[in-house]
C-alpha positions as CSV (number, residue, x, y, z in Angstrom):
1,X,73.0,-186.7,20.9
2,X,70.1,-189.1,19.8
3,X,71.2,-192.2,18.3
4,X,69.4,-193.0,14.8
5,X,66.8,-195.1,15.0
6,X,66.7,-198.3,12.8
7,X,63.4,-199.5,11.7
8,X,63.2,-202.5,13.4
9,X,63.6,-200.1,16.3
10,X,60.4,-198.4,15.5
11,X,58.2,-201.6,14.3
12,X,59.4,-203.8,17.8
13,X,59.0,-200.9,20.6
14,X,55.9,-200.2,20.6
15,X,54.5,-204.4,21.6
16,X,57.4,-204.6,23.6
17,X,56.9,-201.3,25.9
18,X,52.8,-202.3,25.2
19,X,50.7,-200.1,23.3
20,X,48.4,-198.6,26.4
21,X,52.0,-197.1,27.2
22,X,53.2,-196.1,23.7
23,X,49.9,-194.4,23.0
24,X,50.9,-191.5,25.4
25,X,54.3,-191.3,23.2
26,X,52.7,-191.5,19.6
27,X,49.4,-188.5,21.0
28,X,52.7,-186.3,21.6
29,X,54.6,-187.3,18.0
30,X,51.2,-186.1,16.3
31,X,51.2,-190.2,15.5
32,X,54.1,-190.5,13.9
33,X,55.6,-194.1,14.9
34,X,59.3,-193.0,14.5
35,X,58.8,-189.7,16.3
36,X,57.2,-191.5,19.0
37,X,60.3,-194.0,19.3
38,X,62.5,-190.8,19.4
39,X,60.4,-189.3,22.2
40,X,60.2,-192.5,23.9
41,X,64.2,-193.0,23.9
42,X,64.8,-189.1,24.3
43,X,62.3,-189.2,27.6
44,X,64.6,-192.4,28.9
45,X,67.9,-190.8,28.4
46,X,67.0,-187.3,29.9
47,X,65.7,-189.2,33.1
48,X,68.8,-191.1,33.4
49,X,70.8,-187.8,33.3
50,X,68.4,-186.7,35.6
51,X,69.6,-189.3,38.1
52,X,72.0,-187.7,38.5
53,X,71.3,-184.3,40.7
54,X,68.4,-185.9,42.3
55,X,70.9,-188.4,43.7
56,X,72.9,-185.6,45.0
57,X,70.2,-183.8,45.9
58,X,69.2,-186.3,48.0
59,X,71.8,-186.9,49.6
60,X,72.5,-183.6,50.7
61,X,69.3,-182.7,51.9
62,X,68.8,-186.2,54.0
63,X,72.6,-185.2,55.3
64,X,71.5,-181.2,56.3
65,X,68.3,-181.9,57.7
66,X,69.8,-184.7,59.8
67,X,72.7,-181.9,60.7
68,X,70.1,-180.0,62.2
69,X,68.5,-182.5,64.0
70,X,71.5,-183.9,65.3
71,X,72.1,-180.0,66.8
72,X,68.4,-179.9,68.6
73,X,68.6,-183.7,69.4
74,X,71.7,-185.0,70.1
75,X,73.2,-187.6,67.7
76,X,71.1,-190.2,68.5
77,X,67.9,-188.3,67.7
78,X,66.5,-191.4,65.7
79,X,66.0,-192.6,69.4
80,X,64.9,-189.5,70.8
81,X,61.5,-189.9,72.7
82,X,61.2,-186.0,72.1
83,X,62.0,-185.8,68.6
84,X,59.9,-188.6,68.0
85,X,56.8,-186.6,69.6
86,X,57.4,-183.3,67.5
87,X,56.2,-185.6,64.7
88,X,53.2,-186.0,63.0
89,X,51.3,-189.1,63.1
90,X,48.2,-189.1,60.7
91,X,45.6,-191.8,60.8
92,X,44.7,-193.8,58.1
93,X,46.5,-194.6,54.8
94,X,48.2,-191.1,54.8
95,X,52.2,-191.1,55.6
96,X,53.6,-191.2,59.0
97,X,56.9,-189.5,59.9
98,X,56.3,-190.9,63.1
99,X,55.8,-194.3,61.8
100,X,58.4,-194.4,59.0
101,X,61.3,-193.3,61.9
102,X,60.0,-195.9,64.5
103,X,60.3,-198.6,61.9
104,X,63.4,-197.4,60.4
105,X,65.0,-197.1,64.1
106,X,64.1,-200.5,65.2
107,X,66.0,-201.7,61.8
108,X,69.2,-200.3,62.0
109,X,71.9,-199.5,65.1
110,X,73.1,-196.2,63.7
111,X,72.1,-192.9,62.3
112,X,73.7,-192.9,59.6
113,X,71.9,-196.2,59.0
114,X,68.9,-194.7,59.9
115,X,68.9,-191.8,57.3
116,X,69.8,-193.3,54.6
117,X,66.5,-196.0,54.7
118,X,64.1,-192.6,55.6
119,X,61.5,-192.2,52.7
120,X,62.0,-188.9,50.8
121,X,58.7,-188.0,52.1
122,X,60.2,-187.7,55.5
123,X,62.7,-185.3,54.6
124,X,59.9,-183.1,53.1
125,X,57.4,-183.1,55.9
126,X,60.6,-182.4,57.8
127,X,60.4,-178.6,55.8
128,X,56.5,-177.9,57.1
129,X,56.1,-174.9,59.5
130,X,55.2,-177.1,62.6
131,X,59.4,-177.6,62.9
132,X,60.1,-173.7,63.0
133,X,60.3,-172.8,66.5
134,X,62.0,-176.2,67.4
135,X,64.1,-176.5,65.1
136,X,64.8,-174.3,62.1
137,X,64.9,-170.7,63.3
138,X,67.7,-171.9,65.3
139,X,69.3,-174.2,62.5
140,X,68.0,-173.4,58.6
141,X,70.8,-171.0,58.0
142,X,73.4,-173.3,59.3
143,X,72.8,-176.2,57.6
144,X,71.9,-174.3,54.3
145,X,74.2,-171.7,54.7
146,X,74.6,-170.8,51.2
147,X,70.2,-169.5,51.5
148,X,69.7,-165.9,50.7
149,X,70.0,-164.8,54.1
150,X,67.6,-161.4,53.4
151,X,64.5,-163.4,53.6
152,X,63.3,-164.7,56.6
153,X,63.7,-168.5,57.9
154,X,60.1,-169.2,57.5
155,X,60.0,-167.8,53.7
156,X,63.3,-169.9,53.2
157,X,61.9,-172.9,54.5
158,X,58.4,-172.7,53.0
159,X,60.2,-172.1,49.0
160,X,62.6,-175.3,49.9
161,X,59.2,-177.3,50.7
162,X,57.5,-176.2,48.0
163,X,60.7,-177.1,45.8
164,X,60.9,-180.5,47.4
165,X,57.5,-181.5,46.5
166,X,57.9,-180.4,43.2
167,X,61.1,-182.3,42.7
168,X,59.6,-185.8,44.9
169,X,56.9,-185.9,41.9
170,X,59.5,-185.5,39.3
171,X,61.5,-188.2,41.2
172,X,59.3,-190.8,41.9
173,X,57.9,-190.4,38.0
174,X,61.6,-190.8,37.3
175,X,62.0,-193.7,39.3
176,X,58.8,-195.4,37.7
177,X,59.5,-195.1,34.1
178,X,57.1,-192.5,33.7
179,X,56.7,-190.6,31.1
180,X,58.4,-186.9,32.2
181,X,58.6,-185.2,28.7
182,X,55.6,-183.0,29.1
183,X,57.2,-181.4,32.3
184,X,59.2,-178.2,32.1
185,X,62.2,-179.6,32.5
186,X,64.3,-176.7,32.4
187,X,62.4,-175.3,35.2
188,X,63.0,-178.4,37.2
189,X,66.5,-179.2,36.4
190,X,66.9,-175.3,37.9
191,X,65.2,-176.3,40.7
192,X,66.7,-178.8,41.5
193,X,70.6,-177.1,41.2
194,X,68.9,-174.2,43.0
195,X,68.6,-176.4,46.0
196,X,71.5,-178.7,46.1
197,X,73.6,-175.1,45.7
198,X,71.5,-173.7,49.3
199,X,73.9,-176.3,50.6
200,X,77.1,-176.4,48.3
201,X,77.3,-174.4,45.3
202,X,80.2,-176.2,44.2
203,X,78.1,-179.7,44.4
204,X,75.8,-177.7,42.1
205,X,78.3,-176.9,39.7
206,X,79.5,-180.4,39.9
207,X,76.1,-182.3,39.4
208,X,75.6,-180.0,36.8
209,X,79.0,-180.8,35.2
210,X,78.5,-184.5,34.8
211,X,74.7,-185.1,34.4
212,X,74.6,-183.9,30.9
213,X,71.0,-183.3,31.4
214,X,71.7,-179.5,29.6
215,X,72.9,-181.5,26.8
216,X,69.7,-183.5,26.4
217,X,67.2,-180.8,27.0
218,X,68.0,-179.2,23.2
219,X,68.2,-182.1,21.6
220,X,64.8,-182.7,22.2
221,X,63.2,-184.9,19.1
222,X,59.8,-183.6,19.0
């Protein structure tokens, strides 16, 4: 699947994407210039597939967790005086789910509206404990029906947190260009599937069925 490089390729890349940047590429390649433009383009095309069930992963979590909500709160919970207290509101330069839902409220008219401009870090701090006795022993196994139902809500919750802040710091590196070769992949890919399928199984299948990220994972150049 890796398109062969042309020399020019490999003698322009490295100004162009600056050196300080290529250097992390060419330490990996055992400095080998080519291998390092092979690594470079294998790392962009295996983060684009990846687009691809993070998208749908976040869409489906932002849409469950907001299901939930909606069942505690009422359908206009972005304007819920009570939902908005059962949120945490740290001081400082640390992130606000209070905060980022006030602001996001006073934006938009709608919920839908409202969801789709939420950071992904509110959707994760949405998975913390402080939100079990509210909310998700009453509502985990309905909007994630498709959870192994022999563990309790809390251990459920707590391994979709911890897979949600493994897969925001594979996202945001994604979204930044960063380098994401070094990552276990495979393990993350899984992941990822693992928790779009707690939802839908067959958007699993699906995401997994047009990503080609499987593809690119043994084609790897170096």
């Amino acid at each position: 699947m890796n398109t062969p490089l042309d020399a020019s390729y490999v003698a322009a890349l490295p100004d162009l994407i600056s050196q300080a940047r290529f250097s992390t590429y060419l330490r990996a390649a055992g400095d080998d210039p080519a291998r390092a433009v092979a690594l470079y383009q294998w790392n962009l095309q295996v983060s684009s597939a990846l687009l691809v069930p993070l998208h749908v992963l976040e869409v489906l979590l932002r849409n469950a967790i907001g299901a939930a909500i909606s069942n505690q709160h009422g359908e206009d919970w972005p304007w819920s005086a009570g939902f908005t207290r059962s949120l945490p509101d740290p001081a400082g330069p640390h992130y606000s789910p209070k905060q980022d839902l006030l602001t996001v409220a006073r934006r938009h008219p709608s919920t839908g509206s409202v969801i789709a401009d939420l950071k992904f870090a509110f959707w994760e701090r949405m998975l913390t404990r402080r939100h079990d006795a509210r909310l998700w022993n009453k509502h985990f196994l309905s909007v994630f029906p498709h959870a192994p139902n022999t563990r309790p809500v809390s251990s459920l919750r707590d391994a979709l947190r911890d897979d949600i802040a493994r897969i925001r710091i594979l996202r945001n590196r994604v979204a930044h260009h960063e380098p994401i070769f070094a990552r276990a992949l495979d393990d993350d890919h899984r992941i990822i599937l693992r928790a779009i399928s707690w939802r839908s199984p067959a958007a699993a299948d699906w995401a997994r069925s047009i990503s080609g990220v499987d593809n690119w994972l043994v084609h790897r150049p170096v």
